[in-house]
Every structure is written in C-alpha cells, then in structure tokens.
N, C-alpha and C positions, 0 to 999 in steps of 0.2 A: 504494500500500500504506500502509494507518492506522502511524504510528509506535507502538511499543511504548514505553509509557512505564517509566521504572523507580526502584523506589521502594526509596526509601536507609531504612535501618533499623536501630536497634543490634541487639544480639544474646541480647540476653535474653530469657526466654519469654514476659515482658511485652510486650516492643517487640516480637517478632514475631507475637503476637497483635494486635496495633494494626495493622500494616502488612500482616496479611492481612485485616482487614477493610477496609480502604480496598481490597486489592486486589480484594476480593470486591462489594463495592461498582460501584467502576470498570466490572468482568469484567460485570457487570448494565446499566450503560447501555455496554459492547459495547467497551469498551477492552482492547485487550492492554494488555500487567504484566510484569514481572519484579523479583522481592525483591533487592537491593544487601544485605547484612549488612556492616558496618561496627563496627567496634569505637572509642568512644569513650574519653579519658582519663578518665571517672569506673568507667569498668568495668574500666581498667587499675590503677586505685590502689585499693584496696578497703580500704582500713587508716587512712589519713588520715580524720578527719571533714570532711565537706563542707565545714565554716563553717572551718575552717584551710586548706584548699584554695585557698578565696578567689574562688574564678574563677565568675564568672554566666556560665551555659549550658555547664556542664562535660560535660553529657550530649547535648549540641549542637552544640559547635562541631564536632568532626571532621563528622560529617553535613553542617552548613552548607559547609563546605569544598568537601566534594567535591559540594554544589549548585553552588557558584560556579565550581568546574574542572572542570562539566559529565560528572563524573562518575554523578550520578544525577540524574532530573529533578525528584522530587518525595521531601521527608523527613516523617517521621511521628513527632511527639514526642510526649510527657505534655506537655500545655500549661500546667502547673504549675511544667515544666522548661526552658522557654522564656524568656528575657531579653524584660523589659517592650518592650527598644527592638532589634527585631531586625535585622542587618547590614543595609547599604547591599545595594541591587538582590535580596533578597530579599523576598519579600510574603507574607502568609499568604493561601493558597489556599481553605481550608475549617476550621470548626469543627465537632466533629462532634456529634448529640445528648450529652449528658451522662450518664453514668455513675455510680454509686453514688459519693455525696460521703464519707461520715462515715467517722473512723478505727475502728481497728478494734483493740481488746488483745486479743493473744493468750496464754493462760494454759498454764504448763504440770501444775498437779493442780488448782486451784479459785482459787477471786476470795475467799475469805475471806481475804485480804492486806490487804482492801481495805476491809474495817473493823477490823482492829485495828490504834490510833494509836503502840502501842507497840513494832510490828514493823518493822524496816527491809529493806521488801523490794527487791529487785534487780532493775529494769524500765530495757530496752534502746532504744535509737531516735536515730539520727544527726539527727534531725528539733529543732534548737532552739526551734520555735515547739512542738514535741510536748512539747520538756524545761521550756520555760518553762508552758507551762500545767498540767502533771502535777506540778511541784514546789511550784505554787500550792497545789495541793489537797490535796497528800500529800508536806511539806517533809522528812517523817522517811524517803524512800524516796531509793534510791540509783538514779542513773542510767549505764547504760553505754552506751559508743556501740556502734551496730550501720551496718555496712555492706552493700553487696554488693546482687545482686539478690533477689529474693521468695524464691526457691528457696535460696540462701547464706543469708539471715538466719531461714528456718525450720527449716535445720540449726543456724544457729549456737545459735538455739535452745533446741532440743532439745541438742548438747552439752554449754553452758555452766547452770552452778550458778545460774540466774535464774530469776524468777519468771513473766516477762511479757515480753514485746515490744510496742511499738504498731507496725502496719503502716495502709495505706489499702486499705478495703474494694475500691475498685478492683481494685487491684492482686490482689491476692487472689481478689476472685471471678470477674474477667475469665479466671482460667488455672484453676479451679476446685480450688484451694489453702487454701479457706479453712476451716480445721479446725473441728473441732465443736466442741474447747474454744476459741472467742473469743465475744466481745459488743461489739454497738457501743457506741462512746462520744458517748453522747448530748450531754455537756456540753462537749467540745472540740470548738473551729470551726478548723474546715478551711481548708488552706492556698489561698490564692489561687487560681483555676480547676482545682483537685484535682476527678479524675473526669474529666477533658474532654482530650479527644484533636484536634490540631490538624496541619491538612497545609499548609507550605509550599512555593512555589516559587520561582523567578528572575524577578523586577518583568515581565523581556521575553517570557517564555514563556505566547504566550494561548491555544495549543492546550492546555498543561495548566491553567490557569486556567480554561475553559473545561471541560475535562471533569471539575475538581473542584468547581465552583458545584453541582451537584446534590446533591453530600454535605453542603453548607454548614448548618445549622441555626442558623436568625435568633436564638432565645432564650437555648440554649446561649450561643451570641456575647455576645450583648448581657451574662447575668452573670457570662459570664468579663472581658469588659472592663470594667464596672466593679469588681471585682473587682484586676484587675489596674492597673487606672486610681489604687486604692488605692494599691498596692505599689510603684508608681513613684512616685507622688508624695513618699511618704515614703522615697524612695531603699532602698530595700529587698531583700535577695535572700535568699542563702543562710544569710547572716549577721546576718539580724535574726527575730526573733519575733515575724511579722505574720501575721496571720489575717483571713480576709475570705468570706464567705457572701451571694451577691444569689441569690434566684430570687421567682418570678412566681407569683401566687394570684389569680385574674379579671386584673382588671387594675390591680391594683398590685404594685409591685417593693417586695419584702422585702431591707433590706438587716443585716447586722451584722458588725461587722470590729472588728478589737484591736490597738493596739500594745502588747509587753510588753518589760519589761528581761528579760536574760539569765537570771536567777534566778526571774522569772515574779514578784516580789513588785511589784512597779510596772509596773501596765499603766493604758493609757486604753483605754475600748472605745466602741463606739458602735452606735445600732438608729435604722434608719429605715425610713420607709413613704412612699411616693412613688406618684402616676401613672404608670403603665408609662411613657408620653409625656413625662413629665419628667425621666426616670429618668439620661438619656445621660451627665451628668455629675458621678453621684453621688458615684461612687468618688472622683474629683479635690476635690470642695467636704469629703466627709466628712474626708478627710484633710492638707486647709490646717485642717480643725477639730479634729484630734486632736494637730495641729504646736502649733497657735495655745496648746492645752489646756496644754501642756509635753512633746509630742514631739518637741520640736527635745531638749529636753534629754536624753530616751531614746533616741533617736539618737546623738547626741553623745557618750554616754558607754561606748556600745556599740561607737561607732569608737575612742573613747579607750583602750578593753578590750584591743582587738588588739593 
C-alpha cells in the first residue's frame, strides 16, 4: 500500500490555498494526501510587528518542527517566508511556478492621496522594506503597522480611520480577495522570492523527494535563489529593507534589488542583465557590491537601531 503522504500547513486561507494545491498536484501524479493545519507563533502574536519579533522563519518554525518529529512529511510555505539557510536535515523539495510578484495598495475611497504633497495620509503594512520605500516617495504620509492574515488586515482595514494598506498581489488574488478599489504598485520591488511557493522535506525522505520533483519549476528556482542568494549575503531578514526582483526574457536574466535604511532615505540599489548561463551567482556578487558600495554601513546601523 502507497504511503499517504501528509502535508503540514499553517492555517490561514492563504496557507491552505498553497497546501491544496501541492495536494492537488500530488493527487495528479496518483499520490494520497492529507492536510496537517498547524498553527504557527507569527499567527499566535498578531500585534507585535514582525521586525521586533526578531525571529527568521517565524511563520516556519512550528511547521519545521513537526517535519523533524515526523509529524508531517512535507511543509508548504511563502518562500518569501522561509530562512535563507534552512534547519539541518531539512531540504527543499520543490519550487513551485511563480505567482503574481508586484505589491499591491489597497484604497479605501480613491488614490487622490497620492498627489496631494500636502496631505498626510495614513497607509498601513508591517512590511519594513514596504515602509522604507513608501516613505521615500511620500515622507509627509504616516505609516501604521498592520498585522494578521489577508483576511485580519482587510478588516482591519476597512475599521481603522486609514487611507491604504499595501498587501502582495499574491496573497490576494491566490484566495480571490483582491478588491476593486486596489492598483498595482509599479514602482516598488518586491521582497525576495514574493509570489513563489516552496515545499520542503526531511534531507532522508526520497519517496517524498521523489514525488515532489515533478512540481519543481527550474526558472521559478533559479530567480528565487538569486534573489535570495541576495538576502543572505547581506545578512538580511525580517528586519532589514531589502528588495530583490531576477526573472528571465529569451535568454537573459533581469536582475534589480535594493538595500535601504529604515526611513527609506539611504538606499543602494542595483540593475543587471546577465546570460541566463551566467546568471547562478548573481545574487551573491550583486551584493558583496552593494556591501563594498557602503552597505556594510546600512546594515550596521540598522543593527545599531534595535
């Protein structure tokens, strides 16, 4: 009898949209399934911001856990949400195609906020790399933190006396949430593999290694690691304002990515164009070149901050 494999999941309508698609997936090349729901400590704390939390893979580790105590076989994160360097005797199993990148304001009467320099309007997002680049643009706009899942921070809302939220188009139209008053935001680059859905498992486990290779997508892969290959280099998580965008046009790799201070007025950023073929270790050179620039010193002063 084929083992049932089963797959560990948080509990939000996001995460279980993730986790029925890999299950749906699976159920097609002929694997039994069973959904694990799991409640993570970032979905226990909904009030804290992320960046005082402090902890890389907040939305991960209980998941992780119960991979290693063999409680589920296989987890399914935002690969966005995933620690560059993940636990001993875990592996990533599969990267899945790529998902709508760009973020996303959501408005609650109109976007005329958004040329007048004189108003200070009230726009929400626990997202530091969201707060540092929005406050670039528009230094006279107030930031509040928003937590909680897709569904918590579209009520919160609509409650609270604000003007805007940013969400990730993802997020949003993966559960089909994404209201009519929003627009994308063209000019903000997206956090490290945002949009891309990633399934790990246990380094020893090669029956599900094996039957998650078919989900795997080579491109997806390839610009979420460099991508990520960025974010570690420059030691980076929850608590820095780094951004990073690779994808593929014939056959060259597009890349652009930023480090910014906390207030968004001191960034370095960087655009390159590379041979798909040369591409492998873009992420890691772009950013011994953005350290070399003076991001040791935005770094630096960001850890000094805390």
């Amino acid at each position: 009898m084929q083992k049932e494999i089963r797959i560990g999941t948080r509990e939000s309508q996001l995460a279980l949209w993730q986790a029925n698609l890999v299950k749906d997936l699976l159920a097609a090349q002929g694997f039994a399934t069973t959904l694990v729901p799991i409640k993570s400590e970032g979905d226990i704390d909904l009030v804290t911001p992320l960046y005082e939390i402090g902890v890389q893979g907040i939305f991960t580790k209980t998941l992780d856990i119960a991979l290693l105590n063999n409680r589920i076989d296989i987890a399914v994160h935002s690969l966005k949400d995933v620690p560059t360097q993940l636990p001993k005797n875990i592996i990533q199993a599969a990267v899945l195609e790529r998902g709508p990148v760009k973020d996303l304001l959501v408005y609650k009467q109109d976007t005329a906020f958004l040329e007048q320099p004189g108003y200070t309007a009230n726009v929400a997002t626990s997202s530091l790399r969201r707060k540092a680049q929005w406050q670039r643009r528009f230094p006279q706009h107030q930031i509040h933190n928003l937590r909680g899942n897709v569904n918590t921070r579209l009520k919160k809302l609509a409650d609270e006396n604000w003007d805007a939220a940013i969400f990730a188009a993802a997020g949003l139209e993966r559960i089909h949430l994404r209201p009519a008053q929003s627009i994308e935001l063209d000019w903000m680059l997206p956090a490290p593999a945002q949009g891309a859905v990633v399934v790990v498992c246990r380094e020893d486990d090669t029956f599900c290694r094996e039957a998650c290779a078919p989900l795997h997508h080579t491109v997806t892969a390839l610009c979420t690691q460099i991508e990520r290959d960025f974010l570690r280099t420059l030691m980076g998580g929850c608590t820095t304002p780094i951004s990073a965008y690779a994808h593929i046009e014939g056959d060259t790799l597009h890349f652009a990515a930023e480090l910014s201070s906390l207030d968004g007025l001191t960034f370095l950023e960087t655009h390159r164009q590379v041979p798909v073929q040369q591409a492998a270790d873009l992420g890691k050179t772009a950013a011994e070149e953005i350290l070399a620039k003076g991001g040791d010193k935005i770094v630096a002063a960001i850890r000094d901050a805390k």
